[in-house]
C-alpha positions as CSV (number, residue, x, y, z in Angstrom):
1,X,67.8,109.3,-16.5
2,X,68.7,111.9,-14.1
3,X,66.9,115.1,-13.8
4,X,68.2,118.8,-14.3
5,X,67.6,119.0,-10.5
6,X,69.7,116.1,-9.6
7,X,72.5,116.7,-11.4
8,X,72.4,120.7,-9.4
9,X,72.3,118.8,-6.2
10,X,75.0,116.3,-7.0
11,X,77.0,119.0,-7.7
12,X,76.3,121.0,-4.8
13,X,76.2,118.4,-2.4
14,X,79.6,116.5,-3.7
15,X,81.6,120.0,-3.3
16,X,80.0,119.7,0.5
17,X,80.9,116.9,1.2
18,X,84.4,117.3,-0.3
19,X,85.0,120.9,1.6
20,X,84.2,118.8,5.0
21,X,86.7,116.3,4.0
22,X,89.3,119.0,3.1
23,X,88.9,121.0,6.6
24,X,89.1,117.3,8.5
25,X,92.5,116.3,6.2
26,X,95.7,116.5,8.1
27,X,98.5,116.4,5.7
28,X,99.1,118.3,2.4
29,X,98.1,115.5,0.0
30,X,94.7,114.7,1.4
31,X,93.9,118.7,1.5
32,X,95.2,118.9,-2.7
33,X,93.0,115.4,-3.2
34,X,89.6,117.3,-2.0
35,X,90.6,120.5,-3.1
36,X,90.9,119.1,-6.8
37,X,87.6,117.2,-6.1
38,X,85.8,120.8,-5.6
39,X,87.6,121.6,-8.9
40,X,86.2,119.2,-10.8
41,X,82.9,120.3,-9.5
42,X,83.3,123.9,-10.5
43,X,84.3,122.5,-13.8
44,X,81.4,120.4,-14.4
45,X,79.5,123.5,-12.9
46,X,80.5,125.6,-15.8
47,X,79.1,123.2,-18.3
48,X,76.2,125.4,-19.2
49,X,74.4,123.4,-21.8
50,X,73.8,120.7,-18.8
51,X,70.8,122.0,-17.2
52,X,73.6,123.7,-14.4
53,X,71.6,126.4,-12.8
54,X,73.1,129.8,-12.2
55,X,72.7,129.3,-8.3
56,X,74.5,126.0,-8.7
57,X,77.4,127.6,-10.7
58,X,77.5,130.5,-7.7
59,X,77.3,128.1,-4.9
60,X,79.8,125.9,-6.2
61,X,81.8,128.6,-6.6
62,X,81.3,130.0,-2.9
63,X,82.6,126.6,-1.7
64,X,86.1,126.5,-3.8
65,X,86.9,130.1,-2.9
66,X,86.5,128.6,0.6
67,X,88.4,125.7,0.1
68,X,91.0,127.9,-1.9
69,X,91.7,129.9,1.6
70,X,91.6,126.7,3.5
71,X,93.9,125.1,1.4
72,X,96.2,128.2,1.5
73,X,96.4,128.5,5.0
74,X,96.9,124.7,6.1
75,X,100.0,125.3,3.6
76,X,101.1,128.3,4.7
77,X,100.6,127.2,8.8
78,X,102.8,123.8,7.8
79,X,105.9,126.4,5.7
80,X,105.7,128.5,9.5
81,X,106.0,125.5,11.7
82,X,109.0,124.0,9.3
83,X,111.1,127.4,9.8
């Protein structure tokens, strides 16, 4: 059985790792595959009767809003170099 901490570092941890994926990824559908990853783990984050601590919740958070703007700028970089 897993532990409240484990399941805070899973969480934490897998959004990482996903975010490193995402800024490596070099075509649109890679970058919306991680970026849906980190949304799954700010879903799960928000399960709050799951031992999810608020620092989990807010650092899970801190890494979609950076993979938001990542995300948004690979796409808007690719729409320039089309025109």
């Amino acid at each position: 059985m897993m532990s409240e901490t484990d399941i805070n570092n899973i969480l934490v941890n897998g959004a990482m790792i996903s975010l490193a994926k995402l800024k490596r990824a070099q075509s649109f559908n890679a970058r919306i595959y991680y970026y849906a990853e980190i949304g799954v783990y700010l879903e799960v984050a928000l399960s709050r009767g799951a031992g999810i601590t608020d620092a989990t919740l807010e650092g899970v958070e801190r890494i979609h809003q950076e993979a938001t703007h990542i995300h948004m700028d690979a796409s808007k970089a690719t729409r320039l170099n089309l025109s």
